[in-house]
Each structure stands twice: as structure tokens, then as C-alpha cells.
C-alpha positions as CSV (number, residue, x, y, z in Angstrom):
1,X,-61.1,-113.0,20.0
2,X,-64.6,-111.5,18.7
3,X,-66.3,-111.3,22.3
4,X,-66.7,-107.5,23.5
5,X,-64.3,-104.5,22.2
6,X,-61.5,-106.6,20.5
7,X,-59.7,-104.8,17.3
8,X,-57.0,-104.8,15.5
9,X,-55.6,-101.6,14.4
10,X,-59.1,-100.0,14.6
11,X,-60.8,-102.4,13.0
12,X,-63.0,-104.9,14.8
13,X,-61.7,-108.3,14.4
14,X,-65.1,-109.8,13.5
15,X,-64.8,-107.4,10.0
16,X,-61.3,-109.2,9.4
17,X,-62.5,-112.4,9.9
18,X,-65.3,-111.7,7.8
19,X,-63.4,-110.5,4.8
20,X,-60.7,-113.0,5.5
21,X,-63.1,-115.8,5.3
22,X,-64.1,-114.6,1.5
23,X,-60.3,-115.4,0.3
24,X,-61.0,-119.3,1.6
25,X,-61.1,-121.3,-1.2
26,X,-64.2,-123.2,-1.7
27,X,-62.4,-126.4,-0.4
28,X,-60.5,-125.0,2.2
29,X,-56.8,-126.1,3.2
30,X,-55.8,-129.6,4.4
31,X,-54.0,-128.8,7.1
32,X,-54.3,-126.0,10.1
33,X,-51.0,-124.1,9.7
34,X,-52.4,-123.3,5.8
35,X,-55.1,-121.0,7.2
36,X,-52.7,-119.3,9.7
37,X,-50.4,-119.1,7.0
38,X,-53.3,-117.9,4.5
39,X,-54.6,-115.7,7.8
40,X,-51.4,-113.7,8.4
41,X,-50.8,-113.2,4.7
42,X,-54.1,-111.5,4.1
43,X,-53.6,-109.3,7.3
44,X,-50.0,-108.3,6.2
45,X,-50.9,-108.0,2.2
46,X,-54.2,-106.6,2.2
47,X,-53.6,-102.6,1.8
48,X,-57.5,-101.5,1.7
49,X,-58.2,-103.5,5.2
50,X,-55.2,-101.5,6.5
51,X,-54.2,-98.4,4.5
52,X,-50.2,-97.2,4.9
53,X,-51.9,-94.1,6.8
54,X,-53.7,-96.3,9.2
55,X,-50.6,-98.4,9.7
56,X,-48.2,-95.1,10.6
57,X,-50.9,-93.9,12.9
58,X,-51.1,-97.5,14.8
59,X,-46.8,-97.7,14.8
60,X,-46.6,-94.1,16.3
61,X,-49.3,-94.3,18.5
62,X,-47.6,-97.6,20.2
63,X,-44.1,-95.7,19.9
64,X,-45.7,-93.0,21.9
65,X,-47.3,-95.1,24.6
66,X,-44.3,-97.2,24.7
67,X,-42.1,-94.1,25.4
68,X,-44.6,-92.9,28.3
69,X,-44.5,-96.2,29.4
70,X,-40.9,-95.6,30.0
71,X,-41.1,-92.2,31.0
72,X,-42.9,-93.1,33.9
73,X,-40.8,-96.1,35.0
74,X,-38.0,-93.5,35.2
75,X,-39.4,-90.7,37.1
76,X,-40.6,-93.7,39.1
């Protein structure tokens, strides 16, 4: 997930692992689904990773490709 160019929502994943791994508790969690639970949480809560404006420009940006995306299939 870390290897070349890979983000998420402009940010490279390697800085939301990073500041992910902070939130860990000390002991960590017993069982594997606790950190992808604890993962997705953090992404999803965590407002200064991803500020609302940041969010609105990712969601319309994808709208818009999405739509050209289709746009092309139908002149196609």
C-alpha cells in the first residue's frame, strides 16, 4: 500500500499510517479485526487528517470523473 505514489485523498498513505500508529495503545489489540476496526475509525473520525473541504473536493472530483466516465461510454 506504501510502495510508489499511493494516497488517499491526497494524502500519502505512509503519513496515515504514521499518525494512525500514534492512536495504538501501548499494548495493542488482541485480535486483528480490532485494528481494522480502530484503522477505519481513525480515517473516518479524524477531521484534521481530512478537513470537510478536502473531503468535498475528493467526492466531487470522483462525481466528475465518474460522470465523464459515462459520458464517454455513451457517445461510445
Amino acid at each position: 500500500m506504501t510502495f510508489n505514489n499511493a494516497f488517499l485523498m491526497e494524502l500519502p498513505w505512509e503519513t496515515v499510517i504514521k499518525m494512525y500508529r500514534s492512536t495504538v495503545p501501548q499494548n495493542g489489540f488482541k485480535k486483528l479485526y480490532d485494528y481494522v476496526d480502530s484503522f477505519i475509525s481513525f480515517i473516518e473520525n479524524n477531521q484534521s487528517l481530512f478537513p470537510n473541504d478536502m473531503r468535498e473536493r475528493f467526492v466531487t472530483s470522483f462525481i466528475y470523473s465518474a460522470f465523464i466516465s459515462v459520458r464517454s461510454e455513451i457517445d461510445n
